[in-house]
C-alpha positions as CSV (number, residue, x, y, z in Angstrom):
1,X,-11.9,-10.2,-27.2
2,X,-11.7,-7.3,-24.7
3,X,-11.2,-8.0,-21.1
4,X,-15.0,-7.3,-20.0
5,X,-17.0,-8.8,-17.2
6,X,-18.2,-11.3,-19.5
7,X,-14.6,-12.5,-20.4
8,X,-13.8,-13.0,-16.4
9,X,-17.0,-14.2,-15.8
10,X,-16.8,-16.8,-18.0
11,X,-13.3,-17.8,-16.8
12,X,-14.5,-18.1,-13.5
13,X,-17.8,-19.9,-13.9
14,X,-18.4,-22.5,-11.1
15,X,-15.3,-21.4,-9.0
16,X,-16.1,-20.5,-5.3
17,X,-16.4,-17.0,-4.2
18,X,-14.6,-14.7,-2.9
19,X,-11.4,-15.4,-4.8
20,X,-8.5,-13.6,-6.3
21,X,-7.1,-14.0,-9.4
22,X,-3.7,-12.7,-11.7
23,X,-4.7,-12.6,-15.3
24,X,-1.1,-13.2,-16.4
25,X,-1.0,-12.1,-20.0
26,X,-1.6,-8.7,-18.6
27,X,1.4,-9.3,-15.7
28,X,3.7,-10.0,-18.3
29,X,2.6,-6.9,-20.6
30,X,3.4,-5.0,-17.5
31,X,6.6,-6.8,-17.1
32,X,7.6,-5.7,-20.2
33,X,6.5,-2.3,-19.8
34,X,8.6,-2.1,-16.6
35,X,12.0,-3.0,-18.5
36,X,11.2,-0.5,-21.3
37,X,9.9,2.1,-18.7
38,X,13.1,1.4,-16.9
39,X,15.2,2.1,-20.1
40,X,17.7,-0.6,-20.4
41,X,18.8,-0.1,-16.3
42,X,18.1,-3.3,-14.0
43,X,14.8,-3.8,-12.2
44,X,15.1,-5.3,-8.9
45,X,11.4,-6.6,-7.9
46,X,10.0,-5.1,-4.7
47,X,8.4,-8.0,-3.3
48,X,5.9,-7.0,-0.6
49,X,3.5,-6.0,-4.1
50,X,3.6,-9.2,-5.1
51,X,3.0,-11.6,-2.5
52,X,3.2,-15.2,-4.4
53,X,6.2,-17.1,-5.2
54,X,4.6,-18.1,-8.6
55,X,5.3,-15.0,-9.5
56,X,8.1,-14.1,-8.4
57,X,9.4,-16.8,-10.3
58,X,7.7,-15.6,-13.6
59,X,8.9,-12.6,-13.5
60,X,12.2,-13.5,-12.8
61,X,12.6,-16.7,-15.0
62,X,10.4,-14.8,-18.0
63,X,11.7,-11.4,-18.0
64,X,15.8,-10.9,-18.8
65,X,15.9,-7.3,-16.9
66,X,14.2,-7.7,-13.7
67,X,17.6,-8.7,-11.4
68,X,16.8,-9.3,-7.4
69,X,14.5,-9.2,-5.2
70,X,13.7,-5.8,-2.0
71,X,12.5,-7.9,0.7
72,X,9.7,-6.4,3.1
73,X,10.3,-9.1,6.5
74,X,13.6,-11.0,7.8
75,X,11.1,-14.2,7.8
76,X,10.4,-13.4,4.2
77,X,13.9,-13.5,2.7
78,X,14.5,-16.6,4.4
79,X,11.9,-18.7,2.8
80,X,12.3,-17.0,-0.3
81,X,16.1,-17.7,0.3
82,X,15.2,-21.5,1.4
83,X,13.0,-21.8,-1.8
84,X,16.2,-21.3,-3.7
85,X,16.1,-17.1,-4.9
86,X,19.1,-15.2,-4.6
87,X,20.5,-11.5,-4.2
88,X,17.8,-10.6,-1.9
89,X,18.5,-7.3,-0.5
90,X,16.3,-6.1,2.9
91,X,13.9,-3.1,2.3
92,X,13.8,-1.9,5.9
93,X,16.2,-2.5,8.1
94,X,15.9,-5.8,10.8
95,X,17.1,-5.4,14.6
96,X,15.7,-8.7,16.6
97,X,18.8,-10.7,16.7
98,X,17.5,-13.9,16.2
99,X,16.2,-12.8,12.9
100,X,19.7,-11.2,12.1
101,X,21.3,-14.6,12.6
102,X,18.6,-16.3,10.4
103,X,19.6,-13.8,7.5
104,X,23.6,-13.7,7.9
105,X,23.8,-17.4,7.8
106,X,26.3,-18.7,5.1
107,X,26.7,-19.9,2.3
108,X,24.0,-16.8,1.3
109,X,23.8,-13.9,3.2
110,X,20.9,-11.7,2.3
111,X,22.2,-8.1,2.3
112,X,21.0,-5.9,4.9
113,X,19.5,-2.4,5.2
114,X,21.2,-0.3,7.7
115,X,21.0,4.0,8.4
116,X,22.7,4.1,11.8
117,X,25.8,2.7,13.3
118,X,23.4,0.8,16.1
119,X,22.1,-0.9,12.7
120,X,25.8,-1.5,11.8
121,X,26.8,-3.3,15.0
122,X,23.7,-5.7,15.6
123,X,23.8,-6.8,11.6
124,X,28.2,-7.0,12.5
125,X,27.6,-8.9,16.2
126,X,24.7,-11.7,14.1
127,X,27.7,-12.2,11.5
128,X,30.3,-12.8,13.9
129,X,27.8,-16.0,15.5
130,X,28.3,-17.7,12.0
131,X,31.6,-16.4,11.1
132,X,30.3,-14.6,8.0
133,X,30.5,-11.1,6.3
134,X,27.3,-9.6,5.9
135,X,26.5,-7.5,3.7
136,X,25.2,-4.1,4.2
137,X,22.8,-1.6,2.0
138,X,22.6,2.0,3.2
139,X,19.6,3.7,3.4
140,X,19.8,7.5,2.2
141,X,17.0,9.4,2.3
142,X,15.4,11.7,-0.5
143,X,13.2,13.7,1.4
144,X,12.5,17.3,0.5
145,X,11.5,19.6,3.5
146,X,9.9,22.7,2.1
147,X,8.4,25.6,4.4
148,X,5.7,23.8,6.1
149,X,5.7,20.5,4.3
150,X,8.1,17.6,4.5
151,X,7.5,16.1,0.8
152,X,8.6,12.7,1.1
153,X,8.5,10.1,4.3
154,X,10.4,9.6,7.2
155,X,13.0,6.7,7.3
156,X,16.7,7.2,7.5
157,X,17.9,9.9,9.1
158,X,21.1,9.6,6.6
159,X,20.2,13.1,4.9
160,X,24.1,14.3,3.6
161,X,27.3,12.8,2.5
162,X,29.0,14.0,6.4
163,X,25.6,11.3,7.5
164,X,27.0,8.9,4.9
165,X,30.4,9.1,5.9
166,X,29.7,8.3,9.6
167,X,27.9,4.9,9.3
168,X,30.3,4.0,6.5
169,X,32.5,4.3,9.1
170,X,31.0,2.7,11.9
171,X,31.1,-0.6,9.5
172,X,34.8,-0.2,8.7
173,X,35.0,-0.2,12.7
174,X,33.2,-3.4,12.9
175,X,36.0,-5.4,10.8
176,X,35.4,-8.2,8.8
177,X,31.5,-9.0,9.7
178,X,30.4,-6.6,7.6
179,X,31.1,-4.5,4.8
180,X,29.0,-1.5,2.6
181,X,27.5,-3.7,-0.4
182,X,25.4,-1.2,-1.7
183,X,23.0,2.3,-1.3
184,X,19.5,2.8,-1.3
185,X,17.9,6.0,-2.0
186,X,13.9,5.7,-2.8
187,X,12.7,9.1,-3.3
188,X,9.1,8.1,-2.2
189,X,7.5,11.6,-3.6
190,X,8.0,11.1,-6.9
191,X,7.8,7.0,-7.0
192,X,4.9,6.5,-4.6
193,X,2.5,9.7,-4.6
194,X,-0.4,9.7,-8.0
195,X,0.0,13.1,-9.7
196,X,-3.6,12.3,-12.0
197,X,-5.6,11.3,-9.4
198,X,-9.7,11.2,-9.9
199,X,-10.5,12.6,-6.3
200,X,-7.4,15.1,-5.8
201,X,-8.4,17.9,-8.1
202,X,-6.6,21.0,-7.9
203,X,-4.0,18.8,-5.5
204,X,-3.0,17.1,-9.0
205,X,-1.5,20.7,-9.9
206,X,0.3,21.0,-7.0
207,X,1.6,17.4,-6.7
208,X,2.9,17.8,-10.0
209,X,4.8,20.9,-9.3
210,X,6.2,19.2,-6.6
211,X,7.9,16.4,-7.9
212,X,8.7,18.8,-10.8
213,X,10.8,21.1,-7.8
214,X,12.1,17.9,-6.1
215,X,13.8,15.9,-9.3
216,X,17.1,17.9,-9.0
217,X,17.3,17.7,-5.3
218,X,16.4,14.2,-4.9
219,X,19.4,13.2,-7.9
220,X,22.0,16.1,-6.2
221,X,21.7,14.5,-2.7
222,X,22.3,11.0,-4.2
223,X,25.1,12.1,-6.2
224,X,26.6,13.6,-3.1
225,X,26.2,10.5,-1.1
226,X,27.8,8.4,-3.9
227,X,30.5,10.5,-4.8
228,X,31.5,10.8,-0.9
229,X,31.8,7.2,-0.3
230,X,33.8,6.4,-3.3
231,X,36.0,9.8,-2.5
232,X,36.5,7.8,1.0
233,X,37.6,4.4,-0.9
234,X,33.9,2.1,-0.1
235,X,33.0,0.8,-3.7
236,X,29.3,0.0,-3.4
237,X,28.3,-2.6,-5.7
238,X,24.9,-1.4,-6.5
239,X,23.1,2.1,-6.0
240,X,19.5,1.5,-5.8
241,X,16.3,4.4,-6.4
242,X,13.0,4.6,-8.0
243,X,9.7,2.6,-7.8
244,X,7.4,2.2,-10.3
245,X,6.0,5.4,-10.3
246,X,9.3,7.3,-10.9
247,X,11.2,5.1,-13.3
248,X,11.5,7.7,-16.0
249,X,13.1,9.8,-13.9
250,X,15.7,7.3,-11.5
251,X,16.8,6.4,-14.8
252,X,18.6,10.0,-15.3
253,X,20.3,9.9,-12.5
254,X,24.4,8.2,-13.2
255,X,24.8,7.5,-9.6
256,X,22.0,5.0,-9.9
257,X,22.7,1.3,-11.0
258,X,19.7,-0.8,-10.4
259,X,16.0,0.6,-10.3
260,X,13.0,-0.8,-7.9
261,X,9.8,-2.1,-8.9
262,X,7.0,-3.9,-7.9
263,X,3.3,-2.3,-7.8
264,X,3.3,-1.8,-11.8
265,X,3.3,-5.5,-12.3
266,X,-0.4,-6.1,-10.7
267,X,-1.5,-2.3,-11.0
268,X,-3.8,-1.6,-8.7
269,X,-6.1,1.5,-8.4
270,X,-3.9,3.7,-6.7
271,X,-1.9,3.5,-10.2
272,X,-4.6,4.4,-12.2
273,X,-3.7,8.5,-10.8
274,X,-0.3,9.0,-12.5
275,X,-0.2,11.2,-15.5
276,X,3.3,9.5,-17.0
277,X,2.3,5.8,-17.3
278,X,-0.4,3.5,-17.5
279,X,-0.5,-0.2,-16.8
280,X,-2.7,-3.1,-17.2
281,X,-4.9,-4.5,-14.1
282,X,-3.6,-7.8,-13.9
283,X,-4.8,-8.6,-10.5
284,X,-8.2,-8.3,-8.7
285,X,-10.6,-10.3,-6.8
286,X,-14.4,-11.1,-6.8
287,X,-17.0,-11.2,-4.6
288,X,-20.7,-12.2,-4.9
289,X,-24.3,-10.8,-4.7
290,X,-26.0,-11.9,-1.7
291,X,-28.7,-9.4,-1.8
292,X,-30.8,-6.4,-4.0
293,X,-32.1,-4.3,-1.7
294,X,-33.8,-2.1,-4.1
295,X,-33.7,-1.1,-7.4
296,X,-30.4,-0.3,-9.0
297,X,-28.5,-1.4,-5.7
298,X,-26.4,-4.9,-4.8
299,X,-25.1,-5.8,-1.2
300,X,-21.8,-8.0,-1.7
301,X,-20.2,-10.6,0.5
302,X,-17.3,-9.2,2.6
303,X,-15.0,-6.6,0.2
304,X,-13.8,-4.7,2.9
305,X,-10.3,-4.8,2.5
306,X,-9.0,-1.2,2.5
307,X,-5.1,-0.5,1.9
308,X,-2.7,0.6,4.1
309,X,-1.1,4.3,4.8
310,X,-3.3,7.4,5.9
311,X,-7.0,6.6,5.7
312,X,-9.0,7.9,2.8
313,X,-11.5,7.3,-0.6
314,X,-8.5,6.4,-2.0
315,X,-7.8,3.5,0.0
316,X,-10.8,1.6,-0.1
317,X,-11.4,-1.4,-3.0
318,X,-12.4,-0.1,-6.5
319,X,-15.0,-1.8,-8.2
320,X,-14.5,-2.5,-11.7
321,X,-16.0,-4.6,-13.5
322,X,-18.9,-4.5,-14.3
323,X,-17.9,-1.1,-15.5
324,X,-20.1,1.8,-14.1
325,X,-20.7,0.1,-10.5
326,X,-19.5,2.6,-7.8
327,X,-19.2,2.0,-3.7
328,X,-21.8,4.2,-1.8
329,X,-20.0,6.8,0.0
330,X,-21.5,6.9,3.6
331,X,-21.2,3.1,3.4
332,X,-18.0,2.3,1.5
333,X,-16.5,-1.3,1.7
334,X,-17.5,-3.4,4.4
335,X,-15.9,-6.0,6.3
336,X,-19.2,-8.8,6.1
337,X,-20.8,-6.8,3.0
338,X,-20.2,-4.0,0.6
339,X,-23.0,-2.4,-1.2
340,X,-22.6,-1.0,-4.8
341,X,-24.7,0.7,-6.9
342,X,-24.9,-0.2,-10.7
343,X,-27.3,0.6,-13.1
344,X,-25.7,-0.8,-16.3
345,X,-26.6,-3.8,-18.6
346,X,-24.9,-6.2,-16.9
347,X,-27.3,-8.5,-15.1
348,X,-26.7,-9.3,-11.5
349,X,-28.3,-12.2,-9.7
350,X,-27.8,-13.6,-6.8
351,X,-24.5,-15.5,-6.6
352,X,-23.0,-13.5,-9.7
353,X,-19.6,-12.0,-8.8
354,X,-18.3,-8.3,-9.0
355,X,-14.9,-7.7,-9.8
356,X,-12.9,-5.5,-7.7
357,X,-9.0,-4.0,-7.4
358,X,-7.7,-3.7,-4.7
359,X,-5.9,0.6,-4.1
360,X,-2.2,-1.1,-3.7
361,X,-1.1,-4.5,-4.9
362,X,0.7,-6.9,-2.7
363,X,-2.0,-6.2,-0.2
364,X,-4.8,-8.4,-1.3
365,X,-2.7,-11.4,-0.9
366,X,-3.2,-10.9,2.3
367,X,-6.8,-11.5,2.4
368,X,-6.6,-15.0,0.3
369,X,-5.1,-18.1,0.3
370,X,-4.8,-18.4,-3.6
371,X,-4.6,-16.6,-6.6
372,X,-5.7,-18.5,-9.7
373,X,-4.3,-17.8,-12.9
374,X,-5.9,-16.8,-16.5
375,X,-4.4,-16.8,-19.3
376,X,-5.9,-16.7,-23.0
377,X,-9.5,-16.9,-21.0
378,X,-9.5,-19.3,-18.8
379,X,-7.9,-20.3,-15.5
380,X,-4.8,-22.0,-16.1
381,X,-3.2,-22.9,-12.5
382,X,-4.2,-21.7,-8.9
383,X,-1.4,-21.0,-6.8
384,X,-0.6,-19.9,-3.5
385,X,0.1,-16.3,-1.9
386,X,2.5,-15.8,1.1
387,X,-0.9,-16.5,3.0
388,X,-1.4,-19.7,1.6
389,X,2.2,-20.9,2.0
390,X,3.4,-19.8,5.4
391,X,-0.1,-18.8,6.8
């Protein structure tokens, strides 16, 4: 039966709204899509899109290629650490020294991101207060500054192999505490910015041209950075790149060992804009009609939970299903209540929910507790998001 607003309104009959839910055949087509996506190469899981241990788990335990976990907090890796995960590497890189402690302790020390020598000697000075080694990851970045326009982000300022070099060798000056465990270099143009997107129009063009243009220089630099460490005797055990948006690409680069990936498994709306891929919407959330204040229009409860980055259209909630309901654009989505308008077959009485996805995926565990499970049509387990768990 197709995945319609009958099919999830069924499933959920009775349950109390708003919720959130994972339909997890769909996370586990996306799994696999991932791992063929990703060509054979490892898939480390990027776990600030997912959110829930549950799944971490079932992603981990179900899917041979998916090795690892990119933590996004220091309090993070250490429950997921506590909860018995391993080879958890830092995303971003942690300075409070308490929280540097918590992650060098033995027998497990979660692997650090570092792109300065001050990063070097506060990760080296928490190891030395448990007599460990920590290990570090460093954080190259992929940027590509064209006249007028940085494409890319700003994060490291480790932009050429003579930048490498120098906090390589800051950590050989620390001694034992800590040694160079790995590289990171997540070209966030190509991995993190749609290329097909409904409301860009002619930007599409140029997006596309841009990644096209920034491919080579993205794999060159990493290649340098590699090549100059091993040419200086460090032996990184893993060279980490990609996200889910630039998979295809990562993959063609031999410096690389491990890929990233973590939004592709819920696909949310923001990766409904890229012209290379397409994955299933496992995750979304639904909220119910508490008013019709005329014909053809429906005022939700609450709704308003709007992503993260630089504000837009594009990072506000998507309604989906039913299909053909839309957000009004001088009202958008609300924090108490969200009006939509919808026309369609689909009747909508009061109470009846409206399925929504969220623009980027670990996000809406933010907003609940709980994510219950479907699976064949019907809710098979609820389970708890980082929320829910650690509050």
């Amino acid at each position: 039966m197709p995945r319609d607003y009958a099919w999830y309104a069924r499933a959920l009959e009775g349950r109390r709204l708003p919720l959130a839910f994972a339909d997890v055949d769909l996370l586990d087509e996306n799994a696999a899509a991932l791992l063929r996506r990703a060509g054979g190469m490892p898939v480390r899981v990027a776990t600030k899109s997912v959110r829930c241990v549950a799944l971490l788990r079932r992603v981990l335990d179900g899917h041979p290629g998916f090795q690892g976990l990119m933590c996004f907090s220091a309090d993070e890796a250490v429950r997921l650490r506590e909860r018995g995960f391993s080879d958890l590497l830092m995303g971003y890189p942690v300075v409070e020294a308490e929280a540097l402690a918590e992650l060098c302790r033995p027998p497990a020390p979660v692997t650090l991101m570092v792109d300065s020598a001050e990063h070097v000697a506060l990760a080296a000075r928490a190891a030395r207060r448990h007599g460990t080694r920590a290990p570090l990851c460093l954080d190259v970045d992929l940027s590509v500054d064209l006249p007028g326009l940085r494409f890319g982000v700003h994060r490291s300022p480790v932009r050429s192999p003579e930048d490498a070099l120098a906090v390589a060798k800051s950590i050989v000056a620390e001694g034992d505490a800590v040694f160079l465990a790995g590289v990171m270099g997540y070209e966030a143009q190509l991995a993190g910015v749609p290329d097909a997107a409904a409301h860009a129009g002619a930007k599409n063009v140029v997006i596309r041209a841009l990644k096209r243009a920034s491919v080579g220089r993205v794999h060159a630099r990493r290649q340098a950075v590699v090549a100059a460490l091993k040419d200086a005797g460090f032996t990184p055990r893993f060279v980490n790149g990609g996200g889910t948006g630039s998979l295809e690409s990562t993959r063609e680069d031999a410096s690389v060992t491990e890929l990233t990936a973590g939004s592709g498994l819920y696909s949310p709306a923001l990766f409904d804009g890229y012209r290379g891929f397409h994955h299933q919407p496992a995750v979304a959330f639904a909220i119910p009609v508490t008013r019709r204040p005329g014909p053809g229009l429906f005022t939700l409860q609450g709704g308003g939970y709007v992503a993260s980055g630089s504000a837009g259209v594009d990072k506000l909630p998507v309604p989906y299903l039913p299909e053909g309901a839309k957000l009004l654009p001088l009202e958008g989505a609300g924090e108490v209540q969200t009006p939509i308008a919808y026309t369609g077959p689909v009747p909508l009485p009061l109470g009846a929910p409206v399925f929504f996805r969220h623009a980027k995926a670990g996000e809406v565990c933010e907003h609940f507790r709980t994510l219950l499970l479907i699976s064949g049509g019907r809710v098979v387990d609820e389970v708890p998001t980082y929320r829910g768990e650690w509050g």
